[in-house]
C-alpha positions as CSV (number, residue, x, y, z in Angstrom):
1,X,5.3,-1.9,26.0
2,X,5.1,2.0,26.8
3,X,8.6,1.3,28.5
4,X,9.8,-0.2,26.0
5,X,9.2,2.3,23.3
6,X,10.8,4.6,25.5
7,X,13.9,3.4,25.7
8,X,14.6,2.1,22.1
9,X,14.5,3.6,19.3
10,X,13.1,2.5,15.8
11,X,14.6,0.6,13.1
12,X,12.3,1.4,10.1
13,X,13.3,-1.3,7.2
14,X,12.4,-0.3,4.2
15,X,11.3,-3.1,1.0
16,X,9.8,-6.3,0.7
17,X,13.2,-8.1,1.5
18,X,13.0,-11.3,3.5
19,X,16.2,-10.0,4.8
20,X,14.8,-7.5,6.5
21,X,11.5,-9.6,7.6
22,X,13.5,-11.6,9.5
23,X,14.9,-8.4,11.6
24,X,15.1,-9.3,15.1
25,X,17.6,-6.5,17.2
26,X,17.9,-5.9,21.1
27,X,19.0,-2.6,20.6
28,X,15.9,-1.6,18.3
29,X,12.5,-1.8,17.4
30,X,11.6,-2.6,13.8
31,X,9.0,-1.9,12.0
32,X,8.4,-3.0,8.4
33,X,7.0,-0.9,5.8
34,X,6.6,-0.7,1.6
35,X,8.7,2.6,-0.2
36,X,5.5,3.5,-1.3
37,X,4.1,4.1,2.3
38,X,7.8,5.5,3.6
39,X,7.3,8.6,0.7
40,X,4.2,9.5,2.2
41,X,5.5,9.9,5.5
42,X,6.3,13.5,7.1
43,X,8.7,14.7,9.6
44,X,5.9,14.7,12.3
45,X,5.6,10.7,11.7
46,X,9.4,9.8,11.6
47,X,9.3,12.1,15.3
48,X,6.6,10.4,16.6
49,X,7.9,6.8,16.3
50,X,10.9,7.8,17.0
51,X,12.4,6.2,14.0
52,X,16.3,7.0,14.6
53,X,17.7,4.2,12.1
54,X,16.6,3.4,8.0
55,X,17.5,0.4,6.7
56,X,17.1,-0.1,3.0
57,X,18.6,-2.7,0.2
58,X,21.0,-0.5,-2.3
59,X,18.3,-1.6,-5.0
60,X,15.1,-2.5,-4.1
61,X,11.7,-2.8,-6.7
62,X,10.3,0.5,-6.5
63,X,13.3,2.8,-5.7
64,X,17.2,2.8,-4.4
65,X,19.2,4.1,-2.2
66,X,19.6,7.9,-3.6
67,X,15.8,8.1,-3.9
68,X,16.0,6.8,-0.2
69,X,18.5,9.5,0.6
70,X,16.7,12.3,-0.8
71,X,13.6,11.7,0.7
72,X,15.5,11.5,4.4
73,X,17.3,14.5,3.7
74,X,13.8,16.6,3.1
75,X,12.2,15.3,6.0
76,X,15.5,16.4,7.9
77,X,16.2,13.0,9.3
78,X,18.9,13.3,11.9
79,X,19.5,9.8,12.5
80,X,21.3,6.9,10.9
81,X,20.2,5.7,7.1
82,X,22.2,2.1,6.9
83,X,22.3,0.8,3.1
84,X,22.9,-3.0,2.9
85,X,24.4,-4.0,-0.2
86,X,25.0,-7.6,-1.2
87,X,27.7,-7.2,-3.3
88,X,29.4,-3.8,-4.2
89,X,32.7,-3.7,-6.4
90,X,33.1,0.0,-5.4
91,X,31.4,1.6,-2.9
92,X,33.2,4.7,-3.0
93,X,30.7,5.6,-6.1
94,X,27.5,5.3,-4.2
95,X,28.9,6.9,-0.8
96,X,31.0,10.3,-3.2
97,X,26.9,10.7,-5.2
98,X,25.0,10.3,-1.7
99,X,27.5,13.0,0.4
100,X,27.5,15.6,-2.9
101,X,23.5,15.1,-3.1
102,X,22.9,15.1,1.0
103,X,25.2,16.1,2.5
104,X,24.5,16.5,6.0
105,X,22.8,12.8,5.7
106,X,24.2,10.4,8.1
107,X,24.5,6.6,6.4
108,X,26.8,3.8,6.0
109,X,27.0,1.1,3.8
110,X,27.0,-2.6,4.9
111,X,27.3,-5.8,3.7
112,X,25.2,-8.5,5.5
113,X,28.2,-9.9,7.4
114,X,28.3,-6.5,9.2
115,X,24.8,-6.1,10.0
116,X,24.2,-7.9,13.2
117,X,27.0,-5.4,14.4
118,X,25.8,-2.5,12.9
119,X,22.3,-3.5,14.3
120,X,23.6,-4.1,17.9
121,X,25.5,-1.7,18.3
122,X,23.9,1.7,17.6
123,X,27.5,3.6,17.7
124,X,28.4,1.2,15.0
125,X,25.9,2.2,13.1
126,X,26.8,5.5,12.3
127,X,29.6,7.2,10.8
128,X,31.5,6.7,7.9
């Protein structure tokens, strides 16, 4: 298992959606966790598991995507924040708020046909 946490990287999905339960990723580890434990984490915690990739819904019960976005930003996450939206009639909204508020945040927003990609392919899963 030591290996193995070696050579992947975390996937840290955020929320209570069965969505994300059902995670399974070769490219990844995942580990679950409530918004309410993810706001307590530091900078020391997201180094120390490695966590290179947050996966959130746009809208979940306790919080959304900004409040997501802001928190990563003040921890000075460097790696990937990926937003899955079910439906979005303009994305441009969410994506022009999140690059004015955090700039130097890297995240992309997917719908669930594009997340096995995005999960599989960890140059997939950034940029935007």
């Amino acid at each position: 298992m030591a290996s193995d946490r070696a050579e992947k990287p975390m996937l840290l999905a955020l929320g209570g959606d069965t969505f994300f339960e059902s995670l399974s990723t070769d490219t990844y580890r995942v580990s679950h966790m409530t918004c309410d434990v993810f706001c307590k984490m530091t900078r020391d915690d997201f180094e120390e598991k490695s966590i290179q990739l947050v996966l959130s819904a746009l809208f979940c019960a306790q919080t959304d995507c900004i409040e997501i976005g802001q928190r990563l930003h003040s921890l000075g996450f460097q790696g990937t924040y990926l937003i899955r939206a079910d439906t979005l009639p303009n994305p441009a909204i969410i994506k022009r708020e999140l690059r004015q508020l955090y700039p130097g945040l890297d995240f992309r927003i997917v719908m669930p046909d594009e997340m096995t990609h995005a999960l599989d392919s960890p140059e997939a899963a950034t940029g935007q």
